[in-house]
Structures are given as C-alpha cells and as structure tokens.
N, C-alpha and C positions, 0 to 999 in steps of 0.2 A: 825705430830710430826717427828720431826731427830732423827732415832736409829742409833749407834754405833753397829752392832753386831761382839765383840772383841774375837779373838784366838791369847791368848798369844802366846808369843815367847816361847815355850816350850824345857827343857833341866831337864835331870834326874840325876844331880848329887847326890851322895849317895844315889839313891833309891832302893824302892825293883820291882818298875815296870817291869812288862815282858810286857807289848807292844812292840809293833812295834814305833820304836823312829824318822820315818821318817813320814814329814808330809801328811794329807791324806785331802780328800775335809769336808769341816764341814757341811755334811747332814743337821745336825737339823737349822743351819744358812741359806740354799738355801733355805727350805722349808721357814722357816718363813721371811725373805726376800721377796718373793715372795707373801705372803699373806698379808704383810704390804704394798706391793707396791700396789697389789690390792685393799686395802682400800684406797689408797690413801696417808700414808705416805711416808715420803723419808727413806729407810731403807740403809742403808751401810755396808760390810762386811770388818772387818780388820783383815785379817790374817796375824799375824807376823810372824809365822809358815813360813810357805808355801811363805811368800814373802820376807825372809829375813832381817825383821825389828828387831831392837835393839828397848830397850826400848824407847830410845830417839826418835828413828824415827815413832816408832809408837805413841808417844805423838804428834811430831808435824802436822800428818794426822788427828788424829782426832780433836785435836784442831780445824784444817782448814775446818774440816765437821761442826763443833760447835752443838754435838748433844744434844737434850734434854731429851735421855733418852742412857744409855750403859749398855752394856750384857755382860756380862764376864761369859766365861766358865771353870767347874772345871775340866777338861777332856777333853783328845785333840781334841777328832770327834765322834761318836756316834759306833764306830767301837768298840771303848774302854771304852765305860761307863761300862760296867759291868770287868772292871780291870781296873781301874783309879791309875794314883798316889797316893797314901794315903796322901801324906802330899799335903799343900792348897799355898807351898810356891811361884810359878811362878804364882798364880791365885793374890794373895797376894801382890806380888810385881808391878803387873800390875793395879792394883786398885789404890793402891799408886801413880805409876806414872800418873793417870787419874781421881784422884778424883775431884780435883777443873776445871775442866774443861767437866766431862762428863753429868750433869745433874743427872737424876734420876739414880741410881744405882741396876743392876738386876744380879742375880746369878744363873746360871742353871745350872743341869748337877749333877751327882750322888753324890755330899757329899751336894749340895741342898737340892735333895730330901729326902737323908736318916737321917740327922741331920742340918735341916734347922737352928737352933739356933747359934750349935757352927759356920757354915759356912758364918751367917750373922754376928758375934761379931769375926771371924778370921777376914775376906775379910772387915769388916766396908761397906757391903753393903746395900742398904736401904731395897731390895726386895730377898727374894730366890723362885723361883719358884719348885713346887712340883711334881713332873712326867717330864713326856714331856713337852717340853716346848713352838713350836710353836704357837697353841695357844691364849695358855696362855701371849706370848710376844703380837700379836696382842690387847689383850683385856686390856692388861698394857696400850698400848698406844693410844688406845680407848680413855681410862678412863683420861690419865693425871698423870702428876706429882701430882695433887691433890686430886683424887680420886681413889688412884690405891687399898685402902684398902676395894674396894666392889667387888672386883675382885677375884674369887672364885682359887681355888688351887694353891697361895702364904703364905709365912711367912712372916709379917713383926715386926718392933719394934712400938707397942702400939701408944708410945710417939714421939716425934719429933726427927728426926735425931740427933740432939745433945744433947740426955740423954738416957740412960741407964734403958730406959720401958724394959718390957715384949715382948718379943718374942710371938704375936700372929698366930696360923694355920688361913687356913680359906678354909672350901669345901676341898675335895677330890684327891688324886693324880692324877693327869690329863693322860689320854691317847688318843691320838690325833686320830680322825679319819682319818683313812686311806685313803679313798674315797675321803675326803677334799681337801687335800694335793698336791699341783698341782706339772706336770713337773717341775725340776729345769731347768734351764736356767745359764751355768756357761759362763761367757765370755771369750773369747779362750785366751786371752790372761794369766788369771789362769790357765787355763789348762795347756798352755804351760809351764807353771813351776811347772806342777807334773809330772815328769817321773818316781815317782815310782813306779812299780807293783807289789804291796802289795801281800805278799807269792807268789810268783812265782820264780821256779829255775829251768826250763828248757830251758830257754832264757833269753841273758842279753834286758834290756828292749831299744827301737830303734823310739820309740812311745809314747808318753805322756799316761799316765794310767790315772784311774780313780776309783772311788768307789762309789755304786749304791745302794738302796735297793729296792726288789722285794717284802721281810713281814716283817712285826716289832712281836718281841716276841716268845715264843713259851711253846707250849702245856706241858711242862713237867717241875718239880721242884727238882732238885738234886741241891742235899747239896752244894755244891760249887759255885753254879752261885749267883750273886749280882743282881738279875731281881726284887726282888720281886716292888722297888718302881717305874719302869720305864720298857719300852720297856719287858711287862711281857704279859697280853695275846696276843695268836697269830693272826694275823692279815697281810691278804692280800694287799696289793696296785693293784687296778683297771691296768690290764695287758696294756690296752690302753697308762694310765699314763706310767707305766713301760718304752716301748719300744720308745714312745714319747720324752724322758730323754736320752735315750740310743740312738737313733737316733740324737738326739742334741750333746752327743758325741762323735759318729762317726764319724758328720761332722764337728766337730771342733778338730780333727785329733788320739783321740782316738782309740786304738785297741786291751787294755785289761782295762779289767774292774773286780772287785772284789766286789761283794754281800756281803754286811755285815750282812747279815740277822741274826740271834742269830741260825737258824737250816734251814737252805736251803734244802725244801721239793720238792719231785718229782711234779712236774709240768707241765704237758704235752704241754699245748698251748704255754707256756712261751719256752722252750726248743725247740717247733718246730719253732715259731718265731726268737731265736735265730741260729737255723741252719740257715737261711736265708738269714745274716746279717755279716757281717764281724768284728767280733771282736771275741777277747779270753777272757775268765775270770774264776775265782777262787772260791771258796764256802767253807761254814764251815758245816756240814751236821754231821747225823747220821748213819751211814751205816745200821743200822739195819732198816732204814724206805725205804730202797731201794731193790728193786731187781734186777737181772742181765741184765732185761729188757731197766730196766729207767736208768743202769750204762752206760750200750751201749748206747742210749740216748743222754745220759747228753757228753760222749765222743763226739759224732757224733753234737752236741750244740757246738761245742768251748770250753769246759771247761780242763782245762790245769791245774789246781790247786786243790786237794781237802783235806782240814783241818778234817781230821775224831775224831772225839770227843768218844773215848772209853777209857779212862779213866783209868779201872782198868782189868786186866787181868786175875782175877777171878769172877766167877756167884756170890760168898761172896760180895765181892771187891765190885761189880757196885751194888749190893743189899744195901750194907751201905750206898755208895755213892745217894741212891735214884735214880737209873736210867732209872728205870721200864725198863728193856733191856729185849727184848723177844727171843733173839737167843743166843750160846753159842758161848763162846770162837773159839771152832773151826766151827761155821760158820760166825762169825764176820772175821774171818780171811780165811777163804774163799772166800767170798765180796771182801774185801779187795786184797786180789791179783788177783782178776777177775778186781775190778775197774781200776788196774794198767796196765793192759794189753790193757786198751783202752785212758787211759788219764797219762799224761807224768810225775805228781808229784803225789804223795799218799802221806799222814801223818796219821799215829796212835799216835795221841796225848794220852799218860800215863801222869798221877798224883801221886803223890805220894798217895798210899793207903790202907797201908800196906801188899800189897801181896807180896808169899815169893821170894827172889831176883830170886832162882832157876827157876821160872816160869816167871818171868819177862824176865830172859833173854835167855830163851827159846823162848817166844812170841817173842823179838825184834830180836831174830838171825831167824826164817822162817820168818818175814818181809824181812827182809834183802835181805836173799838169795831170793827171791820174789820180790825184787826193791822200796819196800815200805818202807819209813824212819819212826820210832818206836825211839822218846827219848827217853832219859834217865826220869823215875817219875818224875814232879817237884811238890816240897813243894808248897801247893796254900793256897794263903792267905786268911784270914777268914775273908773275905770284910763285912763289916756292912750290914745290907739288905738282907744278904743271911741265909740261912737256918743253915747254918754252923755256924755263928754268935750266932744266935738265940735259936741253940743248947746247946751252947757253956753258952753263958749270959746273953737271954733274949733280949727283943727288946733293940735297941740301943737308948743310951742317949748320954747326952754330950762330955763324954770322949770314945765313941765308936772309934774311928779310934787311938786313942792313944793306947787302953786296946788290940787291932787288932795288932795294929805291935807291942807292945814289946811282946805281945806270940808271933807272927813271929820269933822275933830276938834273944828271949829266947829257944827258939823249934829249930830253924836250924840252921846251919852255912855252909852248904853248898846250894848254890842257882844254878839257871838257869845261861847259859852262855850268855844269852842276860841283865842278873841284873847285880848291881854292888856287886862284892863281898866283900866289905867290907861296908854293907848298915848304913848309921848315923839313930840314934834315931829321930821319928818324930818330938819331941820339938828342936832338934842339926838343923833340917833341913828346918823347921819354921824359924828360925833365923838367916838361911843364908842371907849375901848383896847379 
C-alpha cells in the first residue's frame, strides 16, 4: 500500500499554543515509515512544515505519490502532543485540500486519541487512531482500505464514509513497543532544512539540529500534563537503537540534538556514550531525580540545554499540582544552580499555581542572580486527557476541547509571551479560510 504520512503547514493564528512555532522532525512519522517500508509498503513523509509547502504545493505532491492510504496529524511532532493546538483548524484545512485524492483517511495524534468522535466528524476523517500510532498505521495498512475495522485501537464511523453512522472504539489505546521501533533514517537533505535548535540559547545555531527520543512517557501523573492517552508509561528505547539514530545524524551533519522525552532520567551508559560523540543537546528533566553527581555528568555529555519542570514554588504548590516532589524548595534550588555551573542554559519552568507572588519572586530573583532563567507563572491549559480536566469535568466527551478553552479565555487574560495575546474563540478559529 502508498501511505501519505502528512504534516501540515502549521501556523497559530489566534491561538493559545505555547509551543515552539518552529518546525521540528515528526518522530512518530520516521518511526512508522520505517516499519511500513519493512513490511513492504511504499510509505511517504510530507512535511509541509519543515519544507515549506503551501497548501497547494502540498496537494500537488501527494497527488503525484497517488496514495491509498493518508495520515494527517493533529499536532505538529510528538514533542508537543501533550500541548497541542486546541483547535483542529490547520489539520482541517489540510484534509480538505486532500480529500479526493488521498484514499483512505487516518488521524493521529492527541485530540485522536482523547476524543476520537468529535476529531473524526471535525477532520471528515475515515479512521482516528487511539494512542501511539506507529503501529497501529502499519496494521491499517496490513489490513486495507477494506478491512481496516478489525484493526484493534482505532475509531471509525460504523457505516460507510458517506453517512453519518456511529462512531465505533475498538481495543485499547495503543502504546508502541519500544524495543520495536527501529533507528530512524532521516535523508540529509531534510535535515538540511532543520536549523532549528530547539531551546537552546547559548549559541546562535551554525549546524542543522535535530530531535531524538531516548524514552517515551513517564512515571509520574500531575495535574497538568495531557499523558494519560498517549506517550504515558515510561519506557526506554534499547540504548543500541538510541545512538544508531544519533550516529546517522552526526553524519548527515547534525550537532545538536534535543530529547523530547516527557522526563529525561539519569542514565549512565547513555550519557557516557554521549561524551564520546560529538554533538550538543538539550532535555526536559526533573531536577529532583538527579544529583550533583549525574548533573556533572550530563554537563561533561554535551548537554547545553536544560528545561527543569518545577512548576510551583511552594511544598503546597507542587503537592496540588500532583508532583510527588521529594526535596524542598531550597534544595530544588540548590540543584539548580549547581546544574548551571556546569551546563550553559538552566530553566525553572513555573505555572501558574497559586503561590504567593512574594515568593515567586523571591525564587525567580536567586535564579537570577545564579544565571538560571525562572518565568514569569504561566496560566496552563486544562488539556483534555489530563488530570486537570478530569478534575475539573469528568472524562472528556464531545465538547471537551470547546468546554477547555472557553474557561481558558474566561479565566485569563493575560498569557505567555510566546501566545497570541488576543486568542479567538475555538469555533471563531475553526472557521477560519
């Protein structure tokens, strides 16, 4: 079979997205690419992201593939499933522009998995896939445009594409074995058009960057994270695979790279593998799973980047938050300016969490003076799938991502400096040409 696997042209007008708005590699696309090729079909990646395609131009490529099965993703790269755009509009406009030409129709990626219904009656797609989706895309196309509904962790519509059946589950949300999952293989000439090196600011970048995963998911559930139906237990990739990947982009000219792992754990073989090797990269970790051992470490690794996920600046704070944090304040901040002494960017990522300002910017002025950047709280959105949600309203149904952003929009008015500050209503933004 001919897969499409499609990454819109991605653009956040009026959102409330805090990602990173520059394009990044589509992990979950290498991986299953690669496992399709291994079966035997012809798999394709189009990133209109990352290559600069218009909708037009990315119509007339995949036309000229002519595939019999297309993937459309709801979320730009797996870096950012768990803070996706809320609204389904670029995924939407891009189905549109491919529907009579892509064959069977598949939707993966977090507003799939966590409301498979409204994502297949938004997008008018035939299949949403539920978890991970690698997979799951292989067994799709196993199966056929004919037979795709014995195919265990998708949603599809009961009845025939052209009526308005029931929305059927089927099997379990998929979590991809790790061990599976072979090396990617990017062709340099993609590479060469990602220069971006995702959070990093202590060098403008002179190198094509990259993005890598070492583990999918992690051990812990606080309130705020969007895991529960995707990239949720934690899980290693075979260290082998690992540097296999990383060695493939070295040599296709590669020399920072960024772990998108959901909690980048100390890891000794990985870390002395990486001293070895010439590149730099970045991580999103916990500080409180590290000691000053493995910070030294991870500095003496390459690593030049570190996104520290503490969240609230009271023992209250990170207790609400679910964080099960086992050191205090002031040894979380301790860590923290020990990490900085060896590795060139620090971040103490805060949330808004109601602790009191006086102490906030207490913490964030000894960052400071200490070289370690400390935001401003940011308001975080109470993504469907998370705990926060769930808290809030119960599992999520059809108007979950609606019911999400108007308390967003009714709750704040002041946002991050990377959102747009005047964000449109999710249905205003739906309905954007």
């Amino acid at each position: 079979m001919r897969v499409a696997l499609v990454n819109p042209a991605w653009d956040f007008q009026g959102s409330v997205y805090f990602g990173c708005r520059e394009a990044h590699l589509p992990l979950e696309y290498g991986y299953a690419r690669e496992l399709l090729r291994a079966a035997g079909h012809d798999a394709k990646i189009f990133d209109a992201q990352l290559c600069g395609l218009d909708v037009a131009s990315l119509r007339t490529e995949v036309r000229a593939f002519a595939p019999e099965m297309t993937v459309v993703t709801t979320a730009p790269s797996y870096l950012f499933w768990r803070c996706a755009p809320p609204e389904l509009r670029v995924p939407m406009q891009t189905v549109r522009a491919l529907r009579d030409i892509g064959g069977l129709f598949v939707a993966v990626g977090p507003h799939a998995s966590t409301t498979p219904a409204t994502t297949i009656q938004k997008l008018g797609v035939d299949v949403a896939v539920l978890g991970e989706c690698e997979e799951v895309l292989l067994a799709l196309a196993t199966a056929g445009a004919e037979e795709f509904g014995h195919v265990d962790s998708i949603a599809y519509r009961e009845a025939s594409r052209d009526s308005r059946g029931e929305v059927v589950t089927r099997g379990p949300l998929n979590a991809s074995d790790m061990s599976a999952l072979p090396a990617i293989r990017w062709e340099r000439e993609l590479i060469r058009r990602h220069p971006h090196h995702h959070h990093r600011f202590d060098s403008a970048p002179a190198v094509p960057g990259a993005e890598l995963e070492s583990s999918r998911g992690c051990p812990y559930s606080c309130t705020f994270c969007a895991k529960q139906n995707f990239r949720n237990r934690f899980r290693r990739r075979p260290l082998a695979t690992v540097l296999e990947e990383l060695d493939g982009l070295i040599e296709a000219g590669v020399r920072y790279v960024y772990f998108v792992d959901e909690i980048f754990l100390p890891d000794e073989p990985l870390l002395r593998a990486l001293v070895e090797r010439d590149v730099q990269f970045g991580v999103q970790l916990r500080i409180d799973n590290w000691s000053e051992g493995d910070l030294r470490l991870l500095g003496e690794a390459g690593c030049v980047s570190i996104e520290a996920g503490v969240e609230s600046v009271t023992q209250h704070g990170r207790s609400l938050l679910q964080k099960r944090c086992r050191l205090s304040t002031d040894e979380l901040t301790s860590l923290l300016t020990f990490a900085k002494q060896h590795i060139p960017f620090v971040q103490a990522n805060l949330i808004a969490a109601n602790d009191p300002e006086p102490e906030v910017e207490r913490f964030r002025a000894t960052m400071l003076a200490h070289g370690v950047w400390s935001n401003q709280p940011v308001p975080m959105f109470p993504y469907p799938g998370s705990p926060d949600y769930e808290l809030r309203w119960g599992q999520a149904d059809d108007r979950a991502w609606e019911r999400a952003h108007e308390y967003y929009l009714r709750e704040f008015s002041k946002f991050s400096e990377i959102q747009e500050q005047k964000p449109l209503p999710l249905s205003a933004l739906e309905t954007l040409p």
